[in-house]
C-alpha positions in Angstrom: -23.8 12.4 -9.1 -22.3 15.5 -8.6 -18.0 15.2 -8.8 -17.5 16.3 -5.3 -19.6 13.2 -4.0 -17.3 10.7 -6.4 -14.5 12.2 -5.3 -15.7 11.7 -1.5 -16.7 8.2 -2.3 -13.2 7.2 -3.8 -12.1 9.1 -0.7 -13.8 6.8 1.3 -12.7 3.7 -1.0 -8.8 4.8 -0.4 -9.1 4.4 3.0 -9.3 0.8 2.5 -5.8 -0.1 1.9 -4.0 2.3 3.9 -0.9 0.0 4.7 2.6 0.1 3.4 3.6 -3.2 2.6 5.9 -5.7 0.3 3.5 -7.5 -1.9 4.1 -11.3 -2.1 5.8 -13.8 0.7 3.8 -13.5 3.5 4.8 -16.5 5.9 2.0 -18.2 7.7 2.6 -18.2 11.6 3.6 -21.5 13.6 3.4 -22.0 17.6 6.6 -19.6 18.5 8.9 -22.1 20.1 11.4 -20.9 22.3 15.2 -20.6 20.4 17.9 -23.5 21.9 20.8 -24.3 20.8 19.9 -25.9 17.4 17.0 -24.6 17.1 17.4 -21.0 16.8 17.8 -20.4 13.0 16.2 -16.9 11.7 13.1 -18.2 9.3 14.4 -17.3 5.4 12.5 -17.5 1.9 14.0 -20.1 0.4 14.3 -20.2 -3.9 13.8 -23.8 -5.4 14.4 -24.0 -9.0 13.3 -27.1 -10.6 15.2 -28.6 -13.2 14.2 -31.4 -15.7 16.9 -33.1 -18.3 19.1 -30.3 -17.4 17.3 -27.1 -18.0 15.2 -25.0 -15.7 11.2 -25.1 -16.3 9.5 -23.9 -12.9 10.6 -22.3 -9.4 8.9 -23.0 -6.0 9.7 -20.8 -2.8 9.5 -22.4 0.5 10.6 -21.6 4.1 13.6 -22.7 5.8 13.5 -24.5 9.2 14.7 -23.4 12.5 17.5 -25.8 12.8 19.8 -27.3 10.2 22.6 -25.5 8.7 22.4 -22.4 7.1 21.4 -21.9 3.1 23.2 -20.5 0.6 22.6 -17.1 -0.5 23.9 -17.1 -4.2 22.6 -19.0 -6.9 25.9 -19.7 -8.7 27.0 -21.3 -5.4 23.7 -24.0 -4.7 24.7 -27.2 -5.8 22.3 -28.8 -8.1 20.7 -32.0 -6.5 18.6 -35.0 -7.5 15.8 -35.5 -5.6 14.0 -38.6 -4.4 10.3 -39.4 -2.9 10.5 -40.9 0.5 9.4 -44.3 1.7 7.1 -44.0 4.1 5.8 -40.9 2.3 5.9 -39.3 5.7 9.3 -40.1 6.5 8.2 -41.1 10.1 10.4 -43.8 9.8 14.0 -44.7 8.6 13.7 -44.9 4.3 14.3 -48.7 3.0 16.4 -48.0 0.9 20.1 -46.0 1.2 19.9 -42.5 -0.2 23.4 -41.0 -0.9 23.6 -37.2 -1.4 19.8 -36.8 -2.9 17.2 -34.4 -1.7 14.5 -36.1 0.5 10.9 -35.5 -0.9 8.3 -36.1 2.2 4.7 -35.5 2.9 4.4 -33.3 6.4 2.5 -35.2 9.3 2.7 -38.0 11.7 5.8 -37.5 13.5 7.8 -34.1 14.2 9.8 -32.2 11.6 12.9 -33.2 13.6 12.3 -36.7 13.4 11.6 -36.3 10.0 14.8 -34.7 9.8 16.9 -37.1 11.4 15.5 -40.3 9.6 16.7 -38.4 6.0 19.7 -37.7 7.7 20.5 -41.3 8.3 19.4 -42.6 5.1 22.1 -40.2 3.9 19.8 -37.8 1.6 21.6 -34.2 1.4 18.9 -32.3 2.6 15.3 -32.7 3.3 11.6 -31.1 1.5 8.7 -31.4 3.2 5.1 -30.6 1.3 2.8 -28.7 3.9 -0.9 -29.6 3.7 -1.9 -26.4 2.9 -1.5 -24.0 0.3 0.8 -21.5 2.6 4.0 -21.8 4.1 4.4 -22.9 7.4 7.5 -22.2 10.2 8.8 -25.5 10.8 9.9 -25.3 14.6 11.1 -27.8 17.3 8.4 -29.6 20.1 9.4 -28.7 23.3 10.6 -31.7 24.5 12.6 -32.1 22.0 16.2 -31.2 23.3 19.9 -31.3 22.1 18.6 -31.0 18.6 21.6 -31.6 16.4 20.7 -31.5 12.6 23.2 -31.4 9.4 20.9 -31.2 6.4 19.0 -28.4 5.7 15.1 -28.8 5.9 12.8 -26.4 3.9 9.2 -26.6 3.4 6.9 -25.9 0.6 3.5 -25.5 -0.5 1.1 -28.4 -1.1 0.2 -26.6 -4.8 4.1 -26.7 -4.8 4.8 -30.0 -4.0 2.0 -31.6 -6.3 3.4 -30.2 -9.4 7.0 -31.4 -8.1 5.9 -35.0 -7.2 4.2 -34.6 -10.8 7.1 -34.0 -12.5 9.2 -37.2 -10.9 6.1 -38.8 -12.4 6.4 -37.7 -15.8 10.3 -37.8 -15.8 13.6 -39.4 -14.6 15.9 -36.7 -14.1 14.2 -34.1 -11.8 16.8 -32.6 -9.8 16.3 -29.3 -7.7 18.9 -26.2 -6.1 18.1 -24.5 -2.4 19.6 -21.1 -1.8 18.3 -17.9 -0.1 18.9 -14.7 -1.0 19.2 -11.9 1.0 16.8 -8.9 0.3 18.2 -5.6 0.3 18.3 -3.4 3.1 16.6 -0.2 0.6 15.0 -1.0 -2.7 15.3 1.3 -4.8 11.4 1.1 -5.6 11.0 3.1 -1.8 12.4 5.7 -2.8 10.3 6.7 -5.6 7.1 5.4 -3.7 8.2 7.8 -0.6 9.1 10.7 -3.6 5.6 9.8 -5.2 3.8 10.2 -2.0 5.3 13.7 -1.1 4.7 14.7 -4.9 1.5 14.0 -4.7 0.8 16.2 -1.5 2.8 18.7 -3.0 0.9 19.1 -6.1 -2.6 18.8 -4.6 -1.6 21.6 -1.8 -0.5 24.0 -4.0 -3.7 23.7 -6.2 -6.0 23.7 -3.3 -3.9 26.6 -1.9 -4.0 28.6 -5.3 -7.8 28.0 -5.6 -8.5 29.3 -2.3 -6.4 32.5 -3.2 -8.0 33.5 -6.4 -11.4 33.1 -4.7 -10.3 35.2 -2.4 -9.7 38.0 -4.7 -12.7 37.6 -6.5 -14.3 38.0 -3.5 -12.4 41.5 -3.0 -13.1 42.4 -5.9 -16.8 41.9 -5.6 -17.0 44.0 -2.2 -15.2 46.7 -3.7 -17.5 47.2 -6.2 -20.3 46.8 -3.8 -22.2 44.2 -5.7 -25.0 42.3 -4.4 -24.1 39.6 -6.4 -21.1 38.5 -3.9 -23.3 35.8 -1.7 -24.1 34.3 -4.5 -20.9 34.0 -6.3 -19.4 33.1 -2.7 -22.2 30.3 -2.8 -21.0 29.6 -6.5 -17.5 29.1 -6.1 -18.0 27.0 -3.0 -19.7 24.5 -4.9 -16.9 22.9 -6.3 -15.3 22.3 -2.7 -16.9 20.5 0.4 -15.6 20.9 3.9 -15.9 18.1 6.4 -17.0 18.3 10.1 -16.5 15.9 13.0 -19.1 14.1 12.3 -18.1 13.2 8.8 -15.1 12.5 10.1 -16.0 9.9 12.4 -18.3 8.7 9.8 -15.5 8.9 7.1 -14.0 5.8 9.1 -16.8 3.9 10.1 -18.0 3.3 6.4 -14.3 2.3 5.4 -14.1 -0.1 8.1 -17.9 -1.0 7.0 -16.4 -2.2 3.4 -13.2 -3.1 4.4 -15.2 -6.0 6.2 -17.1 -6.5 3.2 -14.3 -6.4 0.9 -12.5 -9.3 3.0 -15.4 -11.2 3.5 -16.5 -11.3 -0.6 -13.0 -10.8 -1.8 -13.2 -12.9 -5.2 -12.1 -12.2 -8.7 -15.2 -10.8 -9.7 -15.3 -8.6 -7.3 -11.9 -6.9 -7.7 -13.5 -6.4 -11.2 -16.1 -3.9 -9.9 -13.5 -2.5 -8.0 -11.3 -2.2 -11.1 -14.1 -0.3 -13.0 -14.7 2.0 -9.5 -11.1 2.8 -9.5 -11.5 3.5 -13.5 -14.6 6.0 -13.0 -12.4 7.9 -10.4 -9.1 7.7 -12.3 -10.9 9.1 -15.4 -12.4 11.7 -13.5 -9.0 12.5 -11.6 -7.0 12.3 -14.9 -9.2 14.8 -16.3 -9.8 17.6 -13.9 -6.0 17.5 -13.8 -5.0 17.5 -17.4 -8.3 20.4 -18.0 -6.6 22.7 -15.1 -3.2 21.9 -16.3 -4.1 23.0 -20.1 -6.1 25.7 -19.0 -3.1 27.6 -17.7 -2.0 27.9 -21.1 -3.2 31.1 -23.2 -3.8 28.6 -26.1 -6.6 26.8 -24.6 -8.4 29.8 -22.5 -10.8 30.2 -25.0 -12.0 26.3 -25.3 -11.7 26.1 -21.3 -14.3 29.2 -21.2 -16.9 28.4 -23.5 -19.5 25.6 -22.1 -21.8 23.2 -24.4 -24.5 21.9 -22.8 -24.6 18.1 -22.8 -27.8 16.0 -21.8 -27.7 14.3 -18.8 -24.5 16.0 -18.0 -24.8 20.4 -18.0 -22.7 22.7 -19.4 -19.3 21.2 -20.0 -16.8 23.6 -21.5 -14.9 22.4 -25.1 -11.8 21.5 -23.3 -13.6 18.9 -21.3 -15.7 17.7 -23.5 -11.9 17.0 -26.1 -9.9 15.8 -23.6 -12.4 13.3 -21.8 -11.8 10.4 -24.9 -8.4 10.3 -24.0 -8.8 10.1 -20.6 -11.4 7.2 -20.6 -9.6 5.3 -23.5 -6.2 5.9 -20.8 -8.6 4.5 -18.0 -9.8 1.7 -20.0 -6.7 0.5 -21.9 -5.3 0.4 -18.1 -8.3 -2.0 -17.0 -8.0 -4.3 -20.4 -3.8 -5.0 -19.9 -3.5 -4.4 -16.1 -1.8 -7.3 -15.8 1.4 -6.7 -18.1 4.5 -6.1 -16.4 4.5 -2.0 -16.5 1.0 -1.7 -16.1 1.8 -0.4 -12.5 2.5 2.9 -14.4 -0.7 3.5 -15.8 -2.2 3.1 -12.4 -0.1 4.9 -10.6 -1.2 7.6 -13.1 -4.7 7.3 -12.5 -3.6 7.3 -8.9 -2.1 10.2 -8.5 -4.6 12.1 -10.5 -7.7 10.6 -8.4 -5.6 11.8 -5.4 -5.0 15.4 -6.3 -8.0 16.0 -7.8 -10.2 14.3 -4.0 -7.3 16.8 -2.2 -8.5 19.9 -3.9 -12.1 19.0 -3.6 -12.7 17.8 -0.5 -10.9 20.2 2.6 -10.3 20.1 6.4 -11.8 24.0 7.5 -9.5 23.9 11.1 -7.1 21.8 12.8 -10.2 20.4 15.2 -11.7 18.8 12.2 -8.1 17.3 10.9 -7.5 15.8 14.1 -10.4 14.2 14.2 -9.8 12.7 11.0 -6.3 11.5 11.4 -6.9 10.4 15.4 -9.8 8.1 13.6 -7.9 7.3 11.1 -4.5 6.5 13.4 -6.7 4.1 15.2 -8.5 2.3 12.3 -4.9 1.8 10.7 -3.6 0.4 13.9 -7.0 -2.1 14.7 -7.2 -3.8 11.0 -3.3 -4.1 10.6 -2.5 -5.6 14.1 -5.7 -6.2 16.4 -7.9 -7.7 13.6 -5.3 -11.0 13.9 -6.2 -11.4 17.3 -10.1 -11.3 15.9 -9.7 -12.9 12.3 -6.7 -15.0 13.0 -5.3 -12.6 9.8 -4.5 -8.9 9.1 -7.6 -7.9 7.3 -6.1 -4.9 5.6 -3.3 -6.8 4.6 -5.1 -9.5 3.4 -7.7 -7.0 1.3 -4.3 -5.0 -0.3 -2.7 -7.7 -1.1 -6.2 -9.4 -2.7 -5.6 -12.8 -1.2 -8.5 -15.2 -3.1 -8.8 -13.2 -5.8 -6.0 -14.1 -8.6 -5.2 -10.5 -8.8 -2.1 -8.8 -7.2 -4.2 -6.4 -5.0 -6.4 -4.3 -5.3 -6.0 -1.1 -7.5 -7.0 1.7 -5.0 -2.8 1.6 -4.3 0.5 2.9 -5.6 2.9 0.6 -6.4 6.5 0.2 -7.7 8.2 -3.1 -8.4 10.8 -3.5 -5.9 14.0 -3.4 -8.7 16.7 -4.9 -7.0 15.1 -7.6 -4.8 15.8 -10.9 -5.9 12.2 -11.8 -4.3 10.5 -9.5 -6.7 7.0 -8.1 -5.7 5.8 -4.6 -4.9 6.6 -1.8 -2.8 2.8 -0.1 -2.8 1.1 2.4 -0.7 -2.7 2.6 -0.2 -4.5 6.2 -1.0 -6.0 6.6 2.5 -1.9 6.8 3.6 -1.7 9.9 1.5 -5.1 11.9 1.0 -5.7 11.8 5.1 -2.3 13.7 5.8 -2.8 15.5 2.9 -5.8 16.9 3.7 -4.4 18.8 6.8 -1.2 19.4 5.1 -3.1 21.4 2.3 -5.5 23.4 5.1 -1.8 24.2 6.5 -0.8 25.9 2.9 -3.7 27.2 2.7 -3.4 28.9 5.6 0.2 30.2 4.7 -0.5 31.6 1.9 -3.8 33.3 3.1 -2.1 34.7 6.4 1.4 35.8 4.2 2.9 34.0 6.1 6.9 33.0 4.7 7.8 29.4 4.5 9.7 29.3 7.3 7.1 31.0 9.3 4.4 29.1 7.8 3.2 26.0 8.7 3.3 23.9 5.9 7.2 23.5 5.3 7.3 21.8 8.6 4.3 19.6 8.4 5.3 18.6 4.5 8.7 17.5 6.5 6.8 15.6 9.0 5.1 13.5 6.6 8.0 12.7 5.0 9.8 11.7 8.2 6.9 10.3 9.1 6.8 8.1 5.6 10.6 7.2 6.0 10.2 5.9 9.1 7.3 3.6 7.9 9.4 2.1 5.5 12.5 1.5 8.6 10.0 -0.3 10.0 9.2 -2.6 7.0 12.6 -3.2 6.6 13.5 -4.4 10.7 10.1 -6.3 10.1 10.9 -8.8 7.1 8.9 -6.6 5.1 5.5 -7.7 7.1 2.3 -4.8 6.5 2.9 -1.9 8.6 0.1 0.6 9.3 1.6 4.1 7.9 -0.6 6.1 9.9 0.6 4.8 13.0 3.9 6.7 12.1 2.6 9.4 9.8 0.1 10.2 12.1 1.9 11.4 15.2 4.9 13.1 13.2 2.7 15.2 10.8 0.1 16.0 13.6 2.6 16.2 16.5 4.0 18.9 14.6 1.5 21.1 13.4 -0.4 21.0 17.3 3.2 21.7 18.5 4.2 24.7 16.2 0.9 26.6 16.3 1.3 26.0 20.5 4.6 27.5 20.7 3.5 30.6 18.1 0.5 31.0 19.5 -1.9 30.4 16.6 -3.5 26.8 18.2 -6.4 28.7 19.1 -7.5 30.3 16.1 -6.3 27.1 13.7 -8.0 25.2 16.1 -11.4 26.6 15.8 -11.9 29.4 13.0 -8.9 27.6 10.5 -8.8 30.1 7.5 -8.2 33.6 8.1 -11.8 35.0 8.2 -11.0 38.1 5.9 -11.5 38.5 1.9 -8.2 40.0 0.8 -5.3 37.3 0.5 -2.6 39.9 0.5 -3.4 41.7 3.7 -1.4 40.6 6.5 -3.1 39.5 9.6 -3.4 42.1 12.5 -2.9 40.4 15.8 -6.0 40.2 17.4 -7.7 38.4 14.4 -5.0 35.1 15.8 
């Protein structure tokens, strides 16, 4: 398979989690019950420590109800409690026996959480637990006809995985005892702001490569028309090779297929298959990894020689020397990453791998006009929008958040994403960023350099100064967005989109260059240092 085609599969393969979201504590979703007085608590994250004979062994997280008082936020400040199984189980009715300051240990079903609530209440337990039946949270809420709702304890609610190892260790033990608190996130993580830097690195990079490739073509193709050789079609044909250009229809079909596997990945999500896509993400990384490292080196006079002189390889052509020495390091890199991907800075080694697999599919693959790259992002805009939001209405879940977080499979998502553990949130987690959130503005932010650079234009005449802003407005407001929404999945593209896009359409309508980047794209000429006459706009 020749790279180009790799590079348009993993492409196609980022598309697939293009969602900026915080991995971890999603909160399943309850009947919305209108707020009333007592009932109108915000739904937390609550942190429940579990301690045995005096020392801490395990930590749950549960959800707080929407009435009782409010938790504590510090740590140092939540009082450590004993805690008791009810009787009934369910709590449905009034314990036997008196319960004086304990926590309240009771199985959910039967009867309402308020009644459950008030019973513990009155036995006089210090606050209440309730296992869910299910192995997700749940937002306990109050029944409609349930008025004047006047609760003192506070009620949080926990896992049934949770609340089998809890009730297993009052089993094994006689001094279980537990702490409640809720900590507030930060309003920026300090992880954001080197996700949003990585992102615009990234484009910046890959633009600048795909920008300085097209230029020295370009002279080599002025070259070869001033010395009137007839060998210029066929060099044009050579160094085209290496690059594909997209039209509409590829464009359309770009999304279709990603929404094709996207419903595939969700449907067979398991652990063994996030292990194919670990050793897809490893092909590509090792083959982004290296194309980057072989340019890099090659711009050093040290290395021309090995970066000129090809060996052919069976199965494989002529690979020059550089290649053929860096590639072992590259695919033990790759490979290392796939063996300890689960250590705590592994993240590193696949943001590597990322960033590398995104340049490299940003200088290969290329938007040839504006009509083409909005095409691409309108398609894409949409398909962000429908498998973040409507798919709940058709899956009763969010199936790209589902697929990047890798719900089923034991894994914390899967690998086609960027991601930064969120430093200074006491939730922990990731702040990631799928591929597709990335190499589809990029693509049209690179054709804008391009463009530049090819036309003379200055940076503040150009169009890529202002687009590269976009995107980063664009990116920044994403991440407003995830904050004002509890950090629930947002679809990038929905703001990316419109800002980057917006822009460009706007500028090249006010200078009068919509027309020509709409339909013809790169300046049709050969020499990159003559300037555009007028009538070639």
């Amino acid at each position: 398979m020749e790279m180009k085609n790799r590079a348009f599969y993993c492409a196609i393969l980022a598309l697939l989690s293009g969602c900026v979201v915080f991995a971890g504590d999603i909160i399943h979703q309850d009947d919305v019950a209108p707020a009333r007085p007592g009932c109108d608590n915000d739904f937390v994250l609550v942190k429940v420590p579990l301690w045995i004979n005096g020392k801490e062994v395990a930590g749950f997280v549960g959800v707080g109800a929407r009435f009782g008082p409010t938790l504590e936020s510090k740590e140092k400040r939540a009082n450590l409690t004993r805690i008791t199984l009810a009787d009934p189980p369910d709590c449905c009715r009034g314990p036997k026996n008196k319960i004086t300051g304990d926590v309240i240990l009771a199985h959910r079903g039967n009867c309402s959480f308020v009644t459950k609530a008030d019973n513990a209440e009155a036995a006089g337990a210090s606050a209440l637990l309730i296992i869910n039946n299910r192995t997700e949270l749940f937002k306990m809420v109050c029944k409609a006809n349930e008025t004047n709702v006047n609760i003192q304890i506070p009620v949080v609610i926990l896992t049934s995985d949770a609340g089998a190892t809890l009730i297993q260790s009052m089993r094994d033990n006689s001094n279980v005892s537990i702490q409640m608190y809720s900590p507030k996130r930060p309003v920026v993580d300090v992880a954001e702001v080197f996700l949003w830097l990585m992102a615009v690195g990234t484009i910046l990079c890959a633009s600048y490569w795909s920008a300085w490739t097209a230029k020295q073509a370009a002279i080599e193709q002025e070259k070869l028309l001033k010395d009137g050789s007839d060998e210029y079609l066929s060099n044009e044909a050579h160094s085209s090779s290496g690059v594909m250009d997209i039209n509409i229809a590829s464009a359309i079909l770009f999304v279709v297929i990603a929404s094709s596997f996207l419903i595939m990945l969700y449907k067979l999500m398991s652990y063994v298959f996030i292990e194919i896509l670990v050793v897809v993400f490893c092909i590509g990384g090792m083959e982004g990894l290296q194309t980057c490292l072989v340019t890099l080196l090659s711009c050093f006079r040290w290395f021309e020689r090995a970066a000129e002189s090809y060996i052919k390889v069976p199965f494989l052509g002529a690979i020059s020397y550089l290649t053929l020495a860096v590639s072992p390091s590259c695919i033990a890199f790759a490979v290392l990453w796939a063996v300890f991907r689960r250590i705590s800075f592994a993240w590193i080694g696949q943001d590597i791998l990322g960033i590398t697999l995104i340049i490299t599919v940003l200088q290969i693959i290329r938007v040839p006009n504006l009509k083409v790259g909005t095409v691409l992002l309108s398609c894409a805009f949409l398909y962000d929008i429908f498998w973040v939001f409507v798919s709940q209405w058709l899956f009763h879940k969010s199936i790209m958040i589902v697929v990047a977080r890798g719900d089923g499979s034991g894994e914390d998502g899967i690998p086609m994403l960027l991601k930064i553990p969120r430093m200074f949130d006491p939730w922990g987690g990731y702040s990631i960023i799928g591929f597709g959130d990335i190499i589809l503005p990029g693509l049209v932010i690179a054709f804008a350099l391009r463009y530049d650079w090819l036309s003379r234009k200055s940076l503040k005449d150009g169009y890529f100064l202002w687009a590269m802003i976009a995107y980063g407005l664009g990116l920044l407001i994403t991440y407003v967005a995830l904050n004002l929404m509890d950090g629930h999945g947002q679809p990038a593209l929905l703001y990316i989109v419109p800002f980057t896009l917006g822009t460009f359409i706007a500028l090249a309508k006010k200078r009068g260059d919509l027309n020509h980047l709409w339909n013809r794209g790169d300046p049709e000429r050969i020499c990159p240092h003559v300037q555009l006459q007028p009538d070639d706009r």
